[in-house]
Each structure stands twice: as C-alpha cells, then as structure tokens.
LORODO-461421 format. One record per residue (C-alpha): x, y, z. Coordinates in steps of 0.05 Angstrom, whole numbers, padded with zeros to 5 digits, always signed. Example, Ala and Ser with C-alpha at 12.3 -4.5 7.8 and 13.67 -1.06 7.14 Angstrom:
residues 2
+00246-00090+00156+00273-00021+00143
END
This chain:
residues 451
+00135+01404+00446+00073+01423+00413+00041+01492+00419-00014+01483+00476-00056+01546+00461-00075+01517+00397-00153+01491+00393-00154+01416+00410-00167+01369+00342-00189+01312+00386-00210+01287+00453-00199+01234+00500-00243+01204+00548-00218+01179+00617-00255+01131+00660-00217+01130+00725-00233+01073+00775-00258+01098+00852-00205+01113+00893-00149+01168+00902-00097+01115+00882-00135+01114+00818-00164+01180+00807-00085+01209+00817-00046+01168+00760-00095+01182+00707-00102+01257+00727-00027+01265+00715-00044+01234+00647-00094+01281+00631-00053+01343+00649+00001+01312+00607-00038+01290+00546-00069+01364+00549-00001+01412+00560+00042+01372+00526+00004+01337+00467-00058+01382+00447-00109+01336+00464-00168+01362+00507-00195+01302+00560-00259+01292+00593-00245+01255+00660-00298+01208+00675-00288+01193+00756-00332+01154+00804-00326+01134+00884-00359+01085+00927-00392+01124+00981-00403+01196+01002-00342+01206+01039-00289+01181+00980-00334+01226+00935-00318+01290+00982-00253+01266+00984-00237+01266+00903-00283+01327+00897-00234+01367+00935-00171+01341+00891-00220+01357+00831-00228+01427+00844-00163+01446+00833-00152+01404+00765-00215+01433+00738-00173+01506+00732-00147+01469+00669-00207+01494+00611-00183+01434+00563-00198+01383+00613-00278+01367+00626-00286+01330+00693-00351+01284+00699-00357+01265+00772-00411+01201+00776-00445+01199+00847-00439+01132+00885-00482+01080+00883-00542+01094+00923-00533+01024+00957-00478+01026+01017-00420+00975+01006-00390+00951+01062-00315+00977+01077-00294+00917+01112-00283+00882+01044-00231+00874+00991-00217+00936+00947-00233+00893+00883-00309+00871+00916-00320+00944+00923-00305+00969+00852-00333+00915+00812-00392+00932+00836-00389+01010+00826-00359+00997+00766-00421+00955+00734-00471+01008+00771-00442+01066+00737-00427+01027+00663-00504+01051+00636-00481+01126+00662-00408+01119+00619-00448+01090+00556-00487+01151+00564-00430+01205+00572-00393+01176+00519-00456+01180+00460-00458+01252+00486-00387+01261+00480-00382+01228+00414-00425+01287+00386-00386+01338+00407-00321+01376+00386-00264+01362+00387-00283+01302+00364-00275+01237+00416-00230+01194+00393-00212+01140+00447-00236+01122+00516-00175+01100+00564-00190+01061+00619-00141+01040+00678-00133+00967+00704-00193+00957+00738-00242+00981+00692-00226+00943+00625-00286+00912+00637-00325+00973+00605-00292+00962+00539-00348+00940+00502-00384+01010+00512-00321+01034+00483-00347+00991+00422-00414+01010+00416-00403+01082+00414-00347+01067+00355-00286+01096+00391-00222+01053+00406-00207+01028+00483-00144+01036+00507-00116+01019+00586-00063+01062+00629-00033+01004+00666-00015+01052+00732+00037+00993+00755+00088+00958+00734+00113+00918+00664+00128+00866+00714+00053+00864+00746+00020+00872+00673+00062+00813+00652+00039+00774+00710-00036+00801+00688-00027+00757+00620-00009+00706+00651-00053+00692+00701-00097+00655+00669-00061+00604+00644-00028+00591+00711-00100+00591+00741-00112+00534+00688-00047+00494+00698-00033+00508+00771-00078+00466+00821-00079+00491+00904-00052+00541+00942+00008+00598+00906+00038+00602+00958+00065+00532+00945+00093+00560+00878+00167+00561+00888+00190+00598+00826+00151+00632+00764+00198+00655+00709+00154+00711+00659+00188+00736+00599+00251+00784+00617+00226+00789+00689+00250+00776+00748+00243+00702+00784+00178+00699+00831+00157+00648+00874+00081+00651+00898+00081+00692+00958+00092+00754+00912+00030+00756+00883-00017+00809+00892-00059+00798+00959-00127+00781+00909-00091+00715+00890-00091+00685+00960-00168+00658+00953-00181+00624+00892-00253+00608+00909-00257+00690+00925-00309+00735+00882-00244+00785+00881-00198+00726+00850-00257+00699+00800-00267+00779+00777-00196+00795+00767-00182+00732+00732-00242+00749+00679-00214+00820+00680-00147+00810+00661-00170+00774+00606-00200+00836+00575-00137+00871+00574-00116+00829+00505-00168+00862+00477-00146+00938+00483-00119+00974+00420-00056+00994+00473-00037+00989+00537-00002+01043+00569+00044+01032+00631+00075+01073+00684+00139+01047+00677+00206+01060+00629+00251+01021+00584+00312+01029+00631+00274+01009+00687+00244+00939+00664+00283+00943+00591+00275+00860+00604+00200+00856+00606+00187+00914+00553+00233+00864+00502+00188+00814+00532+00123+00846+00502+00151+00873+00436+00170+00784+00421+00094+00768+00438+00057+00788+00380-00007+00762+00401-00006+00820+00462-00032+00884+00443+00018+00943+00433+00053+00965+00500+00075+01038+00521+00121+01053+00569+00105+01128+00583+00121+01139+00651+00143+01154+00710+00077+01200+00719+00094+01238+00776+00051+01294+00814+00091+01354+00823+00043+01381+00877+00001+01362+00935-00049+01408+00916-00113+01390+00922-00108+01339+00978-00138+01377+01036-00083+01427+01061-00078+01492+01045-00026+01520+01085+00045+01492+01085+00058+01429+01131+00092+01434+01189+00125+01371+01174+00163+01402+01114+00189+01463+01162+00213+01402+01211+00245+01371+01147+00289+01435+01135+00320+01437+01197+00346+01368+01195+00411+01346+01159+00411+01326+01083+00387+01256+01072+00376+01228+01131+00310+01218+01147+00267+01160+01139+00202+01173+01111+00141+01125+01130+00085+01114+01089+00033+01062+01064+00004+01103+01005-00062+01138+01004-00099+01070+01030-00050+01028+01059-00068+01007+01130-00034+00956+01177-00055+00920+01239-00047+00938+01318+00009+00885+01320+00058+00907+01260+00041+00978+01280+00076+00956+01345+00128+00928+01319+00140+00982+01275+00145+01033+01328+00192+00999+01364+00235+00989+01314+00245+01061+01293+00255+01072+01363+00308+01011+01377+00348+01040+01308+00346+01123+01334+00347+01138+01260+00319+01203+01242+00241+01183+01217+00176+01216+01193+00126+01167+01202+00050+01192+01164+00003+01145+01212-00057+01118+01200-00108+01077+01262-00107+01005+01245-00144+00959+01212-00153+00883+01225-00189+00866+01173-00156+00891+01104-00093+00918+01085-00128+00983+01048-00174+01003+01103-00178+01082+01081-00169+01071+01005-00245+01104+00992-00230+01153+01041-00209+01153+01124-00276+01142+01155-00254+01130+01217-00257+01187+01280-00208+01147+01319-00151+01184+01338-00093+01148+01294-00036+01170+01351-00072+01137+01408-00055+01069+01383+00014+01083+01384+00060+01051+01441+00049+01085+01508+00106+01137+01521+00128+01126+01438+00123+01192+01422+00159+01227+01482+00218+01182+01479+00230+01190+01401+00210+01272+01403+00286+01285+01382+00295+01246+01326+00227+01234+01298+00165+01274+01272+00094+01237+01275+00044+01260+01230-00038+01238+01233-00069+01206+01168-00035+01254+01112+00022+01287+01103+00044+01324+01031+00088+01280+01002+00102+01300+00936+00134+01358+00975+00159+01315+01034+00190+01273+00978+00228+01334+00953+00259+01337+01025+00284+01260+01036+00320+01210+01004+00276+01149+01000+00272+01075+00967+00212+01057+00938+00098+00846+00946+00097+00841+00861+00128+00907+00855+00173+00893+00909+00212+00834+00872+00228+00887+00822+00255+00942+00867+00293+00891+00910+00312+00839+00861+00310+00869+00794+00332+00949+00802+00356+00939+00869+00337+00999+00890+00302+00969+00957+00313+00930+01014+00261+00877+01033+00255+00860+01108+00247+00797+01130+00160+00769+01149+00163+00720+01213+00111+00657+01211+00057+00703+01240+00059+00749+01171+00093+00805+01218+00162+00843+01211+00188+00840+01279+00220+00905+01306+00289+00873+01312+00288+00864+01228+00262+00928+01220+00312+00956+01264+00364+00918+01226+00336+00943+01153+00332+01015+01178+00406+01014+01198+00435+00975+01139+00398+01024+01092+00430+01084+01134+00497+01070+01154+00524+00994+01117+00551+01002+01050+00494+00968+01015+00448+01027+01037+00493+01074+01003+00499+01026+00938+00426+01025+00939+00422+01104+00941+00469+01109+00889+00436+01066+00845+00366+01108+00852+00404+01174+00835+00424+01136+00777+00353+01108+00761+00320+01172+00783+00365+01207+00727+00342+01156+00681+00273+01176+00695+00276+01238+00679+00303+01232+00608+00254+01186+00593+00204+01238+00604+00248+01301+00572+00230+01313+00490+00268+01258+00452+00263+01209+00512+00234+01139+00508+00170+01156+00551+00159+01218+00506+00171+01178+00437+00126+01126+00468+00064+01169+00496+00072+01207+00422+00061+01152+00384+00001+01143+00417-00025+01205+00412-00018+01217+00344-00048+01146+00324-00118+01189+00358-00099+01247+00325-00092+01204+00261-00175+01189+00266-00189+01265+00265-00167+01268+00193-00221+01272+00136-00210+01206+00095-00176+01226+00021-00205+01182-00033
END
C-alpha cells in the first residue's frame, strides 16, 4: 500500500445522492481512495429536507476528523417535497435544484491544489455529468449495487422499446452471464411505466454509457458471469469491480454509548440468532408487519428484530430520515413482546449493525435472484396473491435456514464467499487491482505533459 502521509497529487470530487443509503457507500469510498490510494476527496452531499440533513450531518461529523477529505454539505431545497412519494420523485428533483450549486463547487475546486481530477457520481446522479464536462474533468459512477442490477441498467431501454404492457407478464429475461429473471424482479420503479420515477430512470440509465468508468460494489468471484459479460461488450464503458465496501463502524449514526442489543447478543449462543432488518429506509406495512411477528413467534428461533412504524404508502418510508413520533413498538401484536421476551430482543428504529453484524451469522427483489439463485447464499420466502409473506412461510424459511441441512449449506457457502471477499479487498486482490487501476488513470492527469 502506498504511504498515506504523503501530500495528495490529485483530488477527487464526490457528489453523493440524498439519503444515508447513499451518503454511506460513497463515504467508505472516500476513506478508501484517501488511506489507501493518496488521493484527497471533496465529498459533495445533499438531503431533501431538514430532518435527513440533521441526520447526515451527524454521520458527517465524525468523517470530517479525516484532514484529506473536504465535506461540502448543500442545504435542501427550500421547497418541501412531499414524503409520501417514490424515492426517485424526491431526488430528481433535489438533484436538478442543487446541479447550479455542484457546477459552482467544482470551478472552485478545479482551481485549487491538489489538482481535481474527476468527479464520481453514484447511480442516481449521472445526470450531472455534463457539469463534469464543462469544468474539463472526467465523470465517473460508483454503481453501490450489483453487476447484476447495472446490467439490467443497460438494458432497460431496449426492453422499454421492444417490450409492450405490464413486466410483470415477462416470464424470463436472460442478460449476459447473469442469472435468469422473469419480470417480477425488477426494481419496484419499473412497475408504472406511465410513472415520472419510470420515465426519469429510463433517461438516467442511459447516461451511464457515457461515464469514463463505472465502479461497482461487487467482486469477480461473486458475479465472475456478469463481469465476463461487460469485459465482451465493447461498446459499455470500462467496469470496476472494487468492492465489497464495508463500514467497519457505526459511528456516526446517533449512538454514542454501546447498544444494549450487542450486550444481549453476547450472552446468547454462537450463531443463532436471527437478525431483522430492512436497511436504513426500508419500511413495510401494518399487515406484513403482522405477519412477520407471528412468524418469529410460531418458529421460537432466537431473533433481533430493528423495527420501524409502518408505512402504507411506500416501501422506503424513513429513507430521508424517520420523521415520524409514533411509537414503532405500539404497532406490534398485542402481548408480542411478553410472550417472545426469552428468545427475542426488539429494538426501536436503529440498531448498530455493523457491530450487531459482527455478533450473528446472517444471509443477505433484483438483488435477491442473485443471492438466492446465483450465489445461493439466501433463501427467498414465498409472496401470497395479496403481495404478503404469510407467517406460516416465514415460519417455515426461519426454521429451514436454522435447523434443515440447506440452512447449513447456505451458511457454509457465505463463509466461503465472505472469505472470498476479503481477498478481493487484501493488496494483490481483484478489488484492489481493480480500484488501482483507476486511481492511477487520475493520477496519470496530474503529470506535466513531456513534449
């Protein structure tokens, strides 16, 4: 690895979508790109409404301890967007009302030293890339998902052009060293063709042919299929597997003190717990939240369950930030909690889980076809008519994963992957050849031009 106390020869500019699930990914990048590559990165980051902002500004403080990493935080737009909405109809919008502030940030940076080289965006805001071309620097995107998803991103619009009604009706779509998908695992913005979010992302994605370099969370072992794919398609720009970017702390999210739900970890046995979680945004509705409570209780396998209140009306209701002051445990089934107090820990909105994730063994709809069919490294429950898992599957799931022998194939198989993972990542790996490549390509356009 490179020295890091070095002065930096050239910078990087970061222009992270709002949102925690976006603002995370690329701030592992830029701790990366500065400790292990010499680089020094100003992190452009924006939010929706005052609460997200709070939200990011307290995961900010502790990243700006780092001196080679300039943070920028944009305030939201002074016009309040509705939270009742898809994600994407949210940040298009703050997205094209902070594009005049980024062209702005970016001349300024361009002036400075070390000089600014490149301006990486993630997958929602390739949309900027022409400021990227006015200033003179090179755009690059950090895909934060899949090989399989950014696959399904070039092709999208050609199946929008040669695939008339509903996807859902699409029985099988075959990508390049993928796995088989059929309709119904497309990302939730593809149910509504006639949707703003579906018209936006379709004109998005189309930007992304245009970037010097994509580069992905993923790893060659992982998808080795779709990353062949990519390499035979010369018309796609160059792809980088660089990841698995992974915090190693929960720092920064709001708790200071240690959780008690890590000192209830210890005392139960190794590996068996059950950890619940839909992300940083992920929200569900009264009725699967039902079922989903009974069916931890019908399996009595040990569970920590992070619980959010409901939401009816989107499946991301506290993406930009929890603003509601409901009491997330009072929707819970009366008498839930006192009859599963001895083999199950309930904790309100957040829990650490980077740490908690330290403690249990865990498995990880577009990325699910890979985990399930393509890594197996998952098991994927069955959804009723009513677009519910009923607590009798989820019981069922629970217990195959814990006590049938696919379970333990499946856990063996993500020691193996999780292995794989980390060499990747180690000096000499694949992730660390790939994200080096890149990196001295922008260190390549700090050097005086020899005649």
């Amino acid at each position: 690895m490179e020295d890091t106390f070095s002065i930096p020869s050239a910078r990087i500019a970061i222009f992270s979508s709002p949102g925690m699930g976006h603002l995370i990914p690329v701030a592992e990048l830029s701790k990366w790109l500065v400790h292990h590559h010499h680089l020094s990165v100003s992190l452009i980051t924006q939010s929706i409404n005052p609460v997200s902002h709070t939200q990011q500004q307290t995961f900010l403080n502790v990243l700006s301890n780092d001196k080679n990493i300039d943070i920028v935080s944009l305030p939201p737009p002074l016009e309040v967007l509705s939270n009742n909405t898809k994600m994407e109809n949210l940040i298009f919008p703050t997205i094209t009302y902070n594009t005049s502030h980024l062209r702005g940030i970016l001349t300024s940076l361009a002036k400075s030293t070390p000089l600014l080289v490149a301006l990486v965006v993630d997958l929602f805001g390739a949309g900027v890339i022409h400021v990227a071309e006015e200033i003179g620097i090179e755009p690059y995107m950090y895909f934060t998902s899949t090989c399989t998803l950014l696959a399904f991103s070039f092709h999208f619009p050609l199946l929008d052009a040669t695939f008339q009604g509903d996807f859902n009706d699409l029985k099988e779509l075959r990508l390049p060293g993928c796995v088989p998908m059929c309709g119904r695992d497309f990302p939730d913005t593809n149910e509504d063709r006639e949707s703003e979010a579906y018209k936006g992302m379709l004109w998005l994605v189309k930007q992304y042919r245009l970037m010097k370099g994509i580069l992905v969370n993923s790893f060659d072992v992982l998808e080795a299929g779709a990353v062949d794919g990519f390499k035979k398609d010369l018309l796609l720009p160059p792809i980088y597997p660089i990841g698995p970017m992974v915090r190693s702390s929960s720092a920064g999210d709001g708790e200071g003190s240690v959780h008690h739900c890590l000192k209830w970890l210890d005392t139960q046995p190794q590996c068996s717990v059950l950890y619940v979680s839909f992300g940083s945004g992920g929200t569900i509705t009264r009725k699967q939240m039902d079922e989903l409570a009974f069916g931890l209780e019908m399996s009595g396998q040990r569970f920590l369950w992070v619980v959010k209140s409901p939401d009816e009306m989107v499946s991301c209701g506290t993406y930009f930030g929890d603003q509601s002051q409901r009491d997330p445990l009072s929707f819970l089934p009366q008498g839930f909690l006192e009859r599963t107090k001895e083999f199950g820990l309930v904790v309100p909105s957040w829990a650490p889980q980077v740490e908690v994730l330290g403690h249990v063994s865990t498995e990880q709809k577009m990325n699910a076809v890979l985990v399930v069919d393509g890594v197996r490294l998952a098991l994927r429950p069955r959804v009723c008519q009513s677009g519910v898992v009923e607590r009798e599957e989820l019981c069922k799931v629970i217990k195959c994963l814990f006590e049938e022998e696919e379970g333990k194939k499946l856990r063996a198989t993500m020691n193996e992957v999780s292995a794989e993972a980390a060499r990747a990542l180690e000096d000499g790996g694949s992730s660390f050849r790939a994200i080096s490549t890149v990196v001295n390509k922008w260190k390549e356009k700090t050097k005086p031009c020899v005649e």
